[in-house]
C-alpha positions in Angstrom: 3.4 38.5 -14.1 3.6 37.5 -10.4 0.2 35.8 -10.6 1.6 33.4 -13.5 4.9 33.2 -11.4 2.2 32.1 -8.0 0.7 30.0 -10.0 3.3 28.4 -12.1 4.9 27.2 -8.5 1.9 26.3 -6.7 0.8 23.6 -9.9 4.7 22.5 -9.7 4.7 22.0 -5.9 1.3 20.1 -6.1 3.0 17.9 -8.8 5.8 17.2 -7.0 3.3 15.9 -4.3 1.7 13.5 -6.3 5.1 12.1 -8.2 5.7 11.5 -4.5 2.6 9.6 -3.3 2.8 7.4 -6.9 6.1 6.4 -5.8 5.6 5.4 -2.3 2.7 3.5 -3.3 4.5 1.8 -5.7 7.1 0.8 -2.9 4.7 -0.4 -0.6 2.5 -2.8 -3.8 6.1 -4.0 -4.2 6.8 -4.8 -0.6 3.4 -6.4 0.0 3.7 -8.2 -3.4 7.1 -10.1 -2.6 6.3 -10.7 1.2 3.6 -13.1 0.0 4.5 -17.1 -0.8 3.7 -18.7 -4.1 1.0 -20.0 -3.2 -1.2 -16.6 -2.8 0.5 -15.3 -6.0 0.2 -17.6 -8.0 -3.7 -16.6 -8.2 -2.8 -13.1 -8.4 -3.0 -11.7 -12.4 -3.0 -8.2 -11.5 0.1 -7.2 -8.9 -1.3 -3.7 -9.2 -3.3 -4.1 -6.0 -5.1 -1.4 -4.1 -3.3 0.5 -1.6 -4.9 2.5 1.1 -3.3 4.5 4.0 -5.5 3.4 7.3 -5.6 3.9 11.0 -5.1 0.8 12.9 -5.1 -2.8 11.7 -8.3 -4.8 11.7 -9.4 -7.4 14.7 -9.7 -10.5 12.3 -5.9 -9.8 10.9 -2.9 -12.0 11.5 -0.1 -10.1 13.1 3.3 -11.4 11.5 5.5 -8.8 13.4 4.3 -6.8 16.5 6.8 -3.8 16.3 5.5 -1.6 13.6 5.4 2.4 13.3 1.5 2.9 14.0 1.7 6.3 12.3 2.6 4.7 9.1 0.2 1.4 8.2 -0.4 0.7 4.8 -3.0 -2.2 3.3 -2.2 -3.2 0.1 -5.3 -5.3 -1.6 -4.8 -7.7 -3.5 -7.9 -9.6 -6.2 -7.0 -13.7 -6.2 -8.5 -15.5 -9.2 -9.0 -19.1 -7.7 -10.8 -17.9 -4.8 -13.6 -15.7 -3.7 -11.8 -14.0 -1.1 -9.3 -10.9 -1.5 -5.5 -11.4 0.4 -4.9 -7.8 2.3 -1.7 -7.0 3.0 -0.4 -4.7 5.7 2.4 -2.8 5.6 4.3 -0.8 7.8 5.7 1.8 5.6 8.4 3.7 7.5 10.3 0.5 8.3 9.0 -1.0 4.9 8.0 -4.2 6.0 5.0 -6.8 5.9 3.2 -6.5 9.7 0.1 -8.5 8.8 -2.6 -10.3 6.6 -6.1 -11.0 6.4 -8.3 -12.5 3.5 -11.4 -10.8 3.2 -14.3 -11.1 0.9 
């Protein structure tokens, strides 16, 4: 019975982890989403872009606002239709704000 019990919290706390991460990436595809002009959405059909936790923001990126939590960068990547190149978005999420772009291919 304490086994089930162990194991019945263990799958709940690992769920709870995950609803968590969903959610937070959901906030940060938002932010990076509606800090972009019309002109880069409007070549965007899917707004479900790829979001990935990184280190440090790439040499080639455009800085938009120097004072960012470093501990908590986000890139947010975004398919464009029109053009060959993908718009990456970076976002500082503790502060949830845009910090940067780069289009990459």
């Amino acid at each position: 019975m304490k086994k089930i019990i162990l194991i019945f919290m263990l799958v709940s706390s690992l769920l709870s982890v995950v609803s968590c991460s969903k959610n937070e990436d959901k906030l940060i595809r938002k932010i990076a989403y509606e800090s972009m002009t019309s002109h880069l959405t409007e070549g965007i059909s899917n707004k479900n872009g790829v979001v990935k936790k990184i280190e440090s923001l790439p040499d080639n990126a455009t800085i938009t606002d120097e004072k960012y939590d470093k501990n908590s960068i986000y890139s947010v990547t975004f398919k464009n239709d029109y053009i060959e190149d993908d718009i990456v978005i970076f976002i500082d999420a503790k502060n949830k704000k845009k910090i940067g772009v780069v289009m990459i291919k």
